[in-house]
C-alpha positions in Angstrom: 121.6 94.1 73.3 122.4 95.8 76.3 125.6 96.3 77.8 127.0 95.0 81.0 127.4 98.0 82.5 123.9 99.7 81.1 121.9 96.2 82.6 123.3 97.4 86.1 122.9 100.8 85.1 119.3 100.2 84.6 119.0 97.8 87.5 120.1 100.1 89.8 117.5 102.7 88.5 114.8 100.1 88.9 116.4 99.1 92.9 116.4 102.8 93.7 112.6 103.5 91.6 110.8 100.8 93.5 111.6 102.1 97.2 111.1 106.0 96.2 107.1 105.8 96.1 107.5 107.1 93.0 110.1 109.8 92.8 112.3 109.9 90.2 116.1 109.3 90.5 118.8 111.2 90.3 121.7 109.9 88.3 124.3 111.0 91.2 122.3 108.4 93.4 123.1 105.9 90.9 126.2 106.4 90.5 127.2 106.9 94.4 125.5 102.7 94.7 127.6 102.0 91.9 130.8 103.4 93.0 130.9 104.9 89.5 131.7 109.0 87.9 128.0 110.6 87.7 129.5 111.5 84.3 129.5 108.0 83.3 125.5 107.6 84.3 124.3 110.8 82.8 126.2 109.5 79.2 124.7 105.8 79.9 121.3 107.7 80.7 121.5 109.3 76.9 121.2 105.6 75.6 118.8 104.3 77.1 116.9 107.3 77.0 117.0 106.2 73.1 116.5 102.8 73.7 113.1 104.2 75.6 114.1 102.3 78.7 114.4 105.2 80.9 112.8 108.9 80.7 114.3 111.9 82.1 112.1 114.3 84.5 112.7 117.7 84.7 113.3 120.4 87.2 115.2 120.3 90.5 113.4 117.4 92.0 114.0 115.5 88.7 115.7 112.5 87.8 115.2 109.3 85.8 111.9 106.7 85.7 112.6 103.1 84.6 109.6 102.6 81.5 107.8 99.3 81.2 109.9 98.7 78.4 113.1 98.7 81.2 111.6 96.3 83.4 110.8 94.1 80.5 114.7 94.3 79.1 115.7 92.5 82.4 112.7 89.9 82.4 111.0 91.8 85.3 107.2 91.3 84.9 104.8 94.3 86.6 101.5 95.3 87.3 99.5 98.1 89.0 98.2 94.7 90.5 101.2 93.4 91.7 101.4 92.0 95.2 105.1 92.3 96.9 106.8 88.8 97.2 108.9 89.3 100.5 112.2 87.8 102.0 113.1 87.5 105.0 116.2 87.3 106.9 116.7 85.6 110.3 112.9 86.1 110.4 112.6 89.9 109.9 110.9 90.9 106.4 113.4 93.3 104.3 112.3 96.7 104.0 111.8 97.7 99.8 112.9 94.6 98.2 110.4 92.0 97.1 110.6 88.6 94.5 110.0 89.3 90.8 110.6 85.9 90.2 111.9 82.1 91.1 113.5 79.6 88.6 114.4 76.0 89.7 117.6 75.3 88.3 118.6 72.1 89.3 115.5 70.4 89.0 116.2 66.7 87.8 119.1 66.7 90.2 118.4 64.1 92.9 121.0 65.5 95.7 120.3 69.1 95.1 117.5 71.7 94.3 118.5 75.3 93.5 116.5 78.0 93.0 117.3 81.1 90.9 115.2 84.3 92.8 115.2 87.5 90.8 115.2 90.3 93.4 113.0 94.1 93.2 115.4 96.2 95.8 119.2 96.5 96.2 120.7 92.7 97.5 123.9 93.8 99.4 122.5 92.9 102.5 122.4 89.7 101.8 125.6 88.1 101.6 126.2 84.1 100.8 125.4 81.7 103.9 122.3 84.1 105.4 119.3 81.7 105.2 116.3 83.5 103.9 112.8 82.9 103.6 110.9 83.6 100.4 107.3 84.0 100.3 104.4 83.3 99.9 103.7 84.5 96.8 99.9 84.9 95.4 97.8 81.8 94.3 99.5 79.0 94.9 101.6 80.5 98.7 104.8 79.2 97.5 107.3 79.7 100.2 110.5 79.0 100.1 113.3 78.4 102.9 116.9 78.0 102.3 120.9 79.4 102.1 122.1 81.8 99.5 125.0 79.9 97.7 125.2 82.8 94.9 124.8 86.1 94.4 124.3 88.3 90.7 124.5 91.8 91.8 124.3 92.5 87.5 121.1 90.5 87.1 119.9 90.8 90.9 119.5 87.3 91.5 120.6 85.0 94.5 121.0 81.5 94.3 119.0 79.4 96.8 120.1 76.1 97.9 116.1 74.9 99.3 115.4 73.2 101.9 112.2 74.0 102.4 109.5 73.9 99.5 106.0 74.8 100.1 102.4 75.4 98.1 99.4 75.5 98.9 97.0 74.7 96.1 94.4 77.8 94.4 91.0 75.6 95.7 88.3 76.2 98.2 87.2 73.9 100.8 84.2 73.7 99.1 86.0 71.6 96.4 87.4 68.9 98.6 84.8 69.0 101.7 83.3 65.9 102.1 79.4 66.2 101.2 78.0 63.3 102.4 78.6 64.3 106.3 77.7 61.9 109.5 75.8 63.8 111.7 74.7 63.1 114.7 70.9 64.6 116.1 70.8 66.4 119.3 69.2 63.8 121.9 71.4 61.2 120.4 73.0 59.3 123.9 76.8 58.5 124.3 76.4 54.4 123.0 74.9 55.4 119.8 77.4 58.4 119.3 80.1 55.4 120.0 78.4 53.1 117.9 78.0 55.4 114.6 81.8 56.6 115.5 82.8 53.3 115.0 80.8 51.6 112.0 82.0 55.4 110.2 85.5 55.2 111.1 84.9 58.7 112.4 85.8 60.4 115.5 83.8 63.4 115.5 80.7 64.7 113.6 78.3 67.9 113.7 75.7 67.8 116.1 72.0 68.7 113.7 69.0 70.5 115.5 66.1 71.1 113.5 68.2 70.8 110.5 71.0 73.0 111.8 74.4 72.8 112.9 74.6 73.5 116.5 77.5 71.9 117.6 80.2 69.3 117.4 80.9 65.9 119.0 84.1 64.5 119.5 85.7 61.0 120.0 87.6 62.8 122.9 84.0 64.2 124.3 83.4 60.8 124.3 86.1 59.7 126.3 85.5 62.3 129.0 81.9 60.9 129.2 82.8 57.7 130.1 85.7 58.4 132.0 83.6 60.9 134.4 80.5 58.1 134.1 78.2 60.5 131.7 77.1 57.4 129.7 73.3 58.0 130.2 73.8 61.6 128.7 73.2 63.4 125.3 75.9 64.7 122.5 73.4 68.0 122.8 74.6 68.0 127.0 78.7 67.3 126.0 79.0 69.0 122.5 81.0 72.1 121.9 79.1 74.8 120.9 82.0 76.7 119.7 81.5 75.4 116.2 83.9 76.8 113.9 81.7 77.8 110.8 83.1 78.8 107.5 81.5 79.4 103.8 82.7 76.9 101.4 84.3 79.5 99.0 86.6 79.8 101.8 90.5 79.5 100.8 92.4 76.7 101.8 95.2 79.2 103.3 92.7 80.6 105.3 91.1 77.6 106.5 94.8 75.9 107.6 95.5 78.5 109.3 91.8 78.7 111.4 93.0 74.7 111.9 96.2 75.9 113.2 94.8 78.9 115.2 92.2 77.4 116.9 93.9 73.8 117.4 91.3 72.1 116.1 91.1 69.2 113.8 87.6 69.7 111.2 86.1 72.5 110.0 81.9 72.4 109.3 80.9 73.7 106.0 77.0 75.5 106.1 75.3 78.4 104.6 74.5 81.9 106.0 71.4 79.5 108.0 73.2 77.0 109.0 72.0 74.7 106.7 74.8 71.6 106.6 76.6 71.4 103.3 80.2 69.6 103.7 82.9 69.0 106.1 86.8 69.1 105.7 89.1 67.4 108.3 92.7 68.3 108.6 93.2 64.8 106.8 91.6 66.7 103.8 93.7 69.3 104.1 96.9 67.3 104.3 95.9 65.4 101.4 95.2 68.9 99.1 98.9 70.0 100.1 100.6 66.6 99.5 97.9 65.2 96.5 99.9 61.6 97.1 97.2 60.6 94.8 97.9 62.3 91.7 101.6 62.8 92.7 102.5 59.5 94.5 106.3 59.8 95.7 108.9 57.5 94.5 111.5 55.8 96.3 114.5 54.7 94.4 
């Protein structure tokens, strides 16, 4: 077991290590963040030397390297892989610090929900009150948004009282496009556009030509027709040609934020040719996020 003062010993190394690009540290560095003797480091050092949590590097540009066994001894996972988890404060990402890890602590608790984040990078910056933002991380985008009630400089870990919660799920549009797609042909006039609108419950659908996706029709195209007395026209003559084409392995990150982007409201699903294969609606995309089906909410 590890003492108090060799866990922030060691944290401190690993602070310092992961906004050096890889130089080693000098124990004087340490012990100046510390506010401890350089003495008292270089005899801590000795230990965990033994303990093989840190190794010494020679020379006058030398120092100390946390080992993997160091950033396992404080439940730190790493990987050459890893992607940086940022926070941000007052909107502005911090400079070398990232997330190494978030715990929800108060789970069951139905007034409250506190999350425990385990910090890469020194945390004096942030102080308690600061609302930060955490996030996303890889996979699922978790993001987080909410006050620091607590800080543990030992452990590096700050205490977030949430108030904003969000994850996006690891799918592909491809998994929750709708397949069986109205379409509407490209000499199709406004009344039957209306009419298949209706009977669908739809209010837009990709215009086809010659098998092909060459446009979309909207309920508001629609409108405009009438409105400006285009009745006797085609979909083909008031279609948008600016069709928004994605691949269906596309992410559903990506594809919210093309929604969002773009301010549009469906995305069309086709191959390299153009060939139809699905559509997803920002309905289909609000129901992947929220899954009220699998995870219906209940009110007390």
């Amino acid at each position: 077991m590890l003492t108090s003062v060799q866990k922030e010993i060691l944290q401190t190394l690993i602070n310092l290590y992961q906004s050096s690009n890889g130089k080693s540290i000098k124990g004087e560095d340490i012990a100046e963040v510390m506010n401890r003797n350089p003495g008292t480091i270089r005899n801590q050092m000795q230990s965990l030397r033994s303990l093989s949590l840190v190794k010494g590097v020679p020379g006058p540009r030398g120092g100390y390297k946390p080992t993997i066994e160091a950033y396992h001894s404080l439940n730190i996972s790493i990987s050459d892989k890893e992607i940086k988890v940022p926070i941000y404060k007052n909107n502005e990402r911090l400079e070398d610090i990232s997330v190494a890890k978030i715990e929800f602590t108060s789970v069951p608790q139905p007034a409250e929900c506190e999350a425990a984040i385990k910090v890469l990078g020194s945390i004096k910056d942030l102080n308690l009150g600061d609302t930060v933002k955490i996030g996303p991380t890889p996979v699922n985008n978790l993001s987080i948004i909410g006050e620091i009630v607590g800080r543990d400089d030992m452990d590096n870990i700050l205490l977030i009282d949430t108030n904003t919660i969000r994850s996006i799920p690891k799918l592909t549009v491809g998994d929750i496009a709708s397949k069986d797609v109205i379409s509407l042909k490209i000499d199709c006039n406004i009344k039957e556009a209306a009419k298949i609108f209706s009977q669908n419950a739809i209010d837009g659908a990709p215009v086809m030509k010659d098998g092909k996706v060459v446009g979309v029709f909207t309920a508001t195209d629609l409108v405009h027709a009438i409105a400006e007395d285009n009745a006797d026209a085609t979909v083909g003559e008031l279609m948008s040609t600016k069709v928004i084409i994605i691949n269906e392995d596309l992410k559903l990150v990506k594809a919210i934020e093309i929604l969002f982007r773009k301010s549009i409201s469906r995305l069309i699903i086709a191959d390299n040719d153009n060939n139809l294969l699905g559509i997803v609606t920002r309905t289909d995309l609000i129901e992947s996020i929220t899954n009220f089906k699998q995870f219906p909410i209940h009110i007390n």
